[in-house]
C-alpha positions as a Markdown table, in Angstrom:
| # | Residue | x | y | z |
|---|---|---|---|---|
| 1 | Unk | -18.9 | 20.2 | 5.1 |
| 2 | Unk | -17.3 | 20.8 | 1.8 |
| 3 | Unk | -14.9 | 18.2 | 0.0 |
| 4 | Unk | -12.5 | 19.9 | -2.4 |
| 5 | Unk | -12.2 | 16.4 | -4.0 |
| 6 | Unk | -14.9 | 15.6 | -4.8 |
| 7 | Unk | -15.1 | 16.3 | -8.4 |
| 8 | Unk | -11.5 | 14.1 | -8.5 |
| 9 | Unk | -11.8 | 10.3 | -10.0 |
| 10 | Unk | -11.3 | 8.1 | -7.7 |
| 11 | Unk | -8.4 | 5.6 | -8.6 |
| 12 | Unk | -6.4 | 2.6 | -6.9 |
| 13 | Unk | -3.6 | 5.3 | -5.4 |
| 14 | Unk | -6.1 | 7.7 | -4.1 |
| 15 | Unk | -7.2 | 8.2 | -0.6 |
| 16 | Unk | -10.0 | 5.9 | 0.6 |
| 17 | Unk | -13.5 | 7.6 | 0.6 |
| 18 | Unk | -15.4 | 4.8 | 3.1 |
| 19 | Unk | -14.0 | 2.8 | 5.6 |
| 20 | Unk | -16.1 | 0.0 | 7.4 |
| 21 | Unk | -15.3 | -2.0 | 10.1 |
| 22 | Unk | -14.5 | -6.2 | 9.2 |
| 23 | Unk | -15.4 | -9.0 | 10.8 |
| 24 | Unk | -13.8 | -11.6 | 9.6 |
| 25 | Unk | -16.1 | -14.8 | 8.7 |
| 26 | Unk | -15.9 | -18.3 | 7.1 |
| 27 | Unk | -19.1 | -18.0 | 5.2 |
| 28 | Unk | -19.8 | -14.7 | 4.8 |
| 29 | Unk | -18.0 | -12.5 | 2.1 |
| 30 | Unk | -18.0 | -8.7 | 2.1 |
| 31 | Unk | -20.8 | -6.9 | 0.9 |
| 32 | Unk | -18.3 | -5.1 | -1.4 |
| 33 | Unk | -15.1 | -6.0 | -2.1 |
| 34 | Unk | -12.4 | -3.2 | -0.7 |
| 35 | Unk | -9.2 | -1.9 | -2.0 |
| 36 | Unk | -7.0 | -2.0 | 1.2 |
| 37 | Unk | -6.9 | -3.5 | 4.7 |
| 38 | Unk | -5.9 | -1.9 | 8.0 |
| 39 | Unk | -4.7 | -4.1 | 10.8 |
| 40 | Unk | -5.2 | -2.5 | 14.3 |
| 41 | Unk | -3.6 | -5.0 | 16.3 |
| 42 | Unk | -0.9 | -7.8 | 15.0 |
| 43 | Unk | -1.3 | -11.2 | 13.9 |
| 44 | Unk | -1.8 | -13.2 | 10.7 |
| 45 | Unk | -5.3 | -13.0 | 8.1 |
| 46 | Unk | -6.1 | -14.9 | 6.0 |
| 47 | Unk | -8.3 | -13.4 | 3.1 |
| 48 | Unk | -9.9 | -14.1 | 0.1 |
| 49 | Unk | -8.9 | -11.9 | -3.0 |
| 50 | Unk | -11.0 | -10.4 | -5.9 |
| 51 | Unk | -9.1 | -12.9 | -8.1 |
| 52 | Unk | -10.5 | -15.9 | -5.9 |
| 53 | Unk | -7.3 | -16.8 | -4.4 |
| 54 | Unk | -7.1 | -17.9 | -1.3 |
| 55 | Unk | -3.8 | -16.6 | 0.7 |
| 56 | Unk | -2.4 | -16.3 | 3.7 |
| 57 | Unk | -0.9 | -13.2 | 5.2 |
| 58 | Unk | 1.6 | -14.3 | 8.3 |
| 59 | Unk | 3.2 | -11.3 | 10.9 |
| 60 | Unk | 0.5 | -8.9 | 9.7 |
| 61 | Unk | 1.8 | -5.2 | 11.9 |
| 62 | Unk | -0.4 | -3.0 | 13.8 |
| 63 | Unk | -1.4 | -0.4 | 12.3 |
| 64 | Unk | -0.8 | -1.2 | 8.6 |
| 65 | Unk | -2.6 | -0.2 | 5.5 |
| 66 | Unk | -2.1 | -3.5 | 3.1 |
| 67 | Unk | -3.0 | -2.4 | -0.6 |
| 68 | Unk | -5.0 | -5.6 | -0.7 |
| 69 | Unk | -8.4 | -5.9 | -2.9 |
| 70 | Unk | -10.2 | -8.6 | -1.1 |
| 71 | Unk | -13.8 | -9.7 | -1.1 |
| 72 | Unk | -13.9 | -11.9 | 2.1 |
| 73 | Unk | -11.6 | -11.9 | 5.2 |
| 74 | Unk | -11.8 | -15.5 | 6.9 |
| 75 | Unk | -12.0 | -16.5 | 10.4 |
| 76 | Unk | -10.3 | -19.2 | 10.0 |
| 77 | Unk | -6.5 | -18.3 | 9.9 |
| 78 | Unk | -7.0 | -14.5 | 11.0 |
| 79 | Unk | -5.7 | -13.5 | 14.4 |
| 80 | Unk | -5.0 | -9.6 | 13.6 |
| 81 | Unk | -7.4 | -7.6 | 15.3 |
| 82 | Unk | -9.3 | -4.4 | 14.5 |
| 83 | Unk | -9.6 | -5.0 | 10.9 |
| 84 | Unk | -11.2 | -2.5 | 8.6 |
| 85 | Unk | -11.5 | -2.2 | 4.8 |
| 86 | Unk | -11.2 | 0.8 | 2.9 |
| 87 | Unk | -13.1 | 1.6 | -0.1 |
């Protein structure tokens, strides 16, 4: 399959080019920090961002993208479902 973009930089406002599947953990950060969050079902998350902040995210929607650069998504404090992170 051809991609028509792929010569294009990639920058904070363009689509994502990998997606994976989160789940969120206490002790374990993401392999690779990601530039956006999508919440498949409701509830709050609590994530870790590149910065090192801590923060809390309450009323989270389904099916949300959240422009969010985060490098860990905690267990603790997450009850949204169906997370994935977008590179």
């Amino acid at each position: 399959m051809s991609d028509d973009f792929s010569s294009h930089t990639t920058g904070l406002t363009s689509p994502a080019r990998a997606a994976e599947a989160i789940t969120p953990s206490d002790g374990a950060p993401l392999a690779d920090a990601v530039r956006a969050l999508y919440v498949g079902g409701a509830g709050a998350i609590r994530v870790r961002m590149v910065s090192g902040d801590v923060v809390d995210f309450a009323n989270a929607q389904s099916g949300m993208v959240y422009p969010l650069r985060v490098d860990q998504v905690m267990a603790t404090g997450t009850s949204a479902t169906g997370i994935v992170g977008l590179r």
